[in-house]
C-alpha positions as CSV (number, residue, x, y, z in Angstrom):
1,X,5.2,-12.7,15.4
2,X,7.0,-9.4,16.3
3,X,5.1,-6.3,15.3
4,X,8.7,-5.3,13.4
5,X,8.3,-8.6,11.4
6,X,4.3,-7.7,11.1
7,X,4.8,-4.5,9.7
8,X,8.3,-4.8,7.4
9,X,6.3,-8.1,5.9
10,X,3.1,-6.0,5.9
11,X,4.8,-3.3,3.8
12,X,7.0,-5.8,1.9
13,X,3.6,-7.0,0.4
14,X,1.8,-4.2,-0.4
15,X,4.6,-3.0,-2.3
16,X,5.3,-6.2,-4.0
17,X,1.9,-6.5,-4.9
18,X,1.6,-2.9,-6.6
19,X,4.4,-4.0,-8.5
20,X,2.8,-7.2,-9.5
21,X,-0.5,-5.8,-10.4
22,X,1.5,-3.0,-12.6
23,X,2.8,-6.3,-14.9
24,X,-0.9,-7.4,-15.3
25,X,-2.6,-6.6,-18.5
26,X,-4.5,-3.8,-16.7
27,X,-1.4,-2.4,-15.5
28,X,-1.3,0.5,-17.4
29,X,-4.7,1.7,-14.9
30,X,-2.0,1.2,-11.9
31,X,0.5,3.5,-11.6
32,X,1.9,6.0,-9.0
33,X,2.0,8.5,-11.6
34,X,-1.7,9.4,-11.9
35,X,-2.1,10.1,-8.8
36,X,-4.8,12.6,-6.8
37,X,-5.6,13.3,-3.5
38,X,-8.6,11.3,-2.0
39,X,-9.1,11.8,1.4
40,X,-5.6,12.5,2.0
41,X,-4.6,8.5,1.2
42,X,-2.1,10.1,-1.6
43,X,-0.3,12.9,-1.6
44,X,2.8,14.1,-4.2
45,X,5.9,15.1,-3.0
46,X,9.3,15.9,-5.4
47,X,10.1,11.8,-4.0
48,X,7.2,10.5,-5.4
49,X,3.3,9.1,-4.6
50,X,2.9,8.2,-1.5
51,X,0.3,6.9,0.3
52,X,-0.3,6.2,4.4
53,X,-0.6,2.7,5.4
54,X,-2.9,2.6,8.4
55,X,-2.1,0.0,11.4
56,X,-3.8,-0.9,14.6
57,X,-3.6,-4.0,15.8
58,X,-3.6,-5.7,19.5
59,X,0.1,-6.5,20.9
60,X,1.1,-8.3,24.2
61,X,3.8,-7.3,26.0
62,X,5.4,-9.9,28.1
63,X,8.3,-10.0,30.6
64,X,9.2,-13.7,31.8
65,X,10.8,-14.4,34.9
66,X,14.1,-14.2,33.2
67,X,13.6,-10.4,33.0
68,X,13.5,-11.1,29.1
69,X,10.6,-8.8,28.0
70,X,9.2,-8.6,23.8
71,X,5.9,-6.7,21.9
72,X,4.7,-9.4,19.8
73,X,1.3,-9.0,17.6
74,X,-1.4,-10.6,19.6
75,X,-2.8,-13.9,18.1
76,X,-4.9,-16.8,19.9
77,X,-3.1,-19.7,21.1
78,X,-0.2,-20.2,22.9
79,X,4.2,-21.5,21.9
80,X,3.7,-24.4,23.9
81,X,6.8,-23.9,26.0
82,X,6.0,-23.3,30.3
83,X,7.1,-20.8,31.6
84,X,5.5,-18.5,33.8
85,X,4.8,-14.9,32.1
86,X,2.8,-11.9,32.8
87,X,1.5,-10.2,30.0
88,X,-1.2,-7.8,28.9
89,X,-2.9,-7.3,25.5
90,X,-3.2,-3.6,24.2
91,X,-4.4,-2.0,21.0
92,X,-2.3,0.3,18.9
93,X,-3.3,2.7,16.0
94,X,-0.3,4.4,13.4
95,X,0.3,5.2,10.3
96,X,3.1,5.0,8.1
97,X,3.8,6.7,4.8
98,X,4.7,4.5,1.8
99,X,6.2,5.8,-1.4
100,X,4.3,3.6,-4.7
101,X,6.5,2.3,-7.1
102,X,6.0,4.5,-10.5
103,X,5.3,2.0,-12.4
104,X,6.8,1.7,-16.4
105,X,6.7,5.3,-17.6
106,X,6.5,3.8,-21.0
107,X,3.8,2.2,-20.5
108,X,1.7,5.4,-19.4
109,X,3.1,7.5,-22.5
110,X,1.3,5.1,-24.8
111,X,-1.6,4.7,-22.4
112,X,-2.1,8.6,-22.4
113,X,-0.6,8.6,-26.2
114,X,-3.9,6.0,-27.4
115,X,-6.8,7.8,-25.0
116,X,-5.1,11.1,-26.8
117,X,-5.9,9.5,-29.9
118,X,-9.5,8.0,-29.4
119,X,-10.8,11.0,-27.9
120,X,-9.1,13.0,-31.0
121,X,-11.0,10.4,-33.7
122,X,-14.3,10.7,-31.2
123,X,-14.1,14.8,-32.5
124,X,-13.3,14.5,-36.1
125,X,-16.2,12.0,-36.6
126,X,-18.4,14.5,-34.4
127,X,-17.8,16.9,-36.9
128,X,-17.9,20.9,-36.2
129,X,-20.5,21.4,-33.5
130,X,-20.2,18.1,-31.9
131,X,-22.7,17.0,-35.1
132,X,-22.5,13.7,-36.3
């Protein structure tokens, strides 16, 4: 695999599965817009939540006799064809930053909307002091 096909399919999923878990009946606990800085994994900007996607994976670079040369993501096992190739396997570390979908803003008005409202029922019952 080409490491432009390992990371655009990499980030295609992450994405798509942020998305998916923000449809899930817990969804309203996944969303972009409560975010906060942990480690510095998520950070605001006036675009959005982002987060950095850390890579490092091993690649090959090989040049065939027909001068053709490619980076591909290293895996085990070989295409089969012959065809005499030099190549070398190196390690690569970066990071890229990826905006998270918000997420329904609906759906976190009525989240905040109900916790609002259980924490304000939690008081009345507690009475004046905090006595029950």
């Amino acid at each position: 695999m080409e490491l432009k096909e390992f990371v655009q399919e990499t980030l295609k999923q992450i994405l798509d599965g942020v998305a998916a878990a923000q449809e899930s009946k817990l969804g309203d606990n996944i969303n972009a817009a409560h975010a906060f800085a942990e480690n510095g994994n998520l950070f605001q900007s006036q675009y959005g939540t982002f987060t950095r996607v850390d890579f490092e994976v091993a690649v090959t670079a090989e040049s065939a006799k027909e001068g053709k040369a490619s980076i591909s993501v290293w895996s085990i096992g070989g295409s089969g064809g012959l065809s005499e190739k030099e190549n070398s396997v190196s390690r690569i570390k970066f990071s890229v930053p990826l905006r998270l979908p918000d997420g329904d803003q609906n759906r976190k008005l009525k989240h905040d909307q109900a916790e609002s409202a259980k924490w304000a029922r939690a008081s009345r019952r507690r009475g004046p002091a905090g006595i029950v």
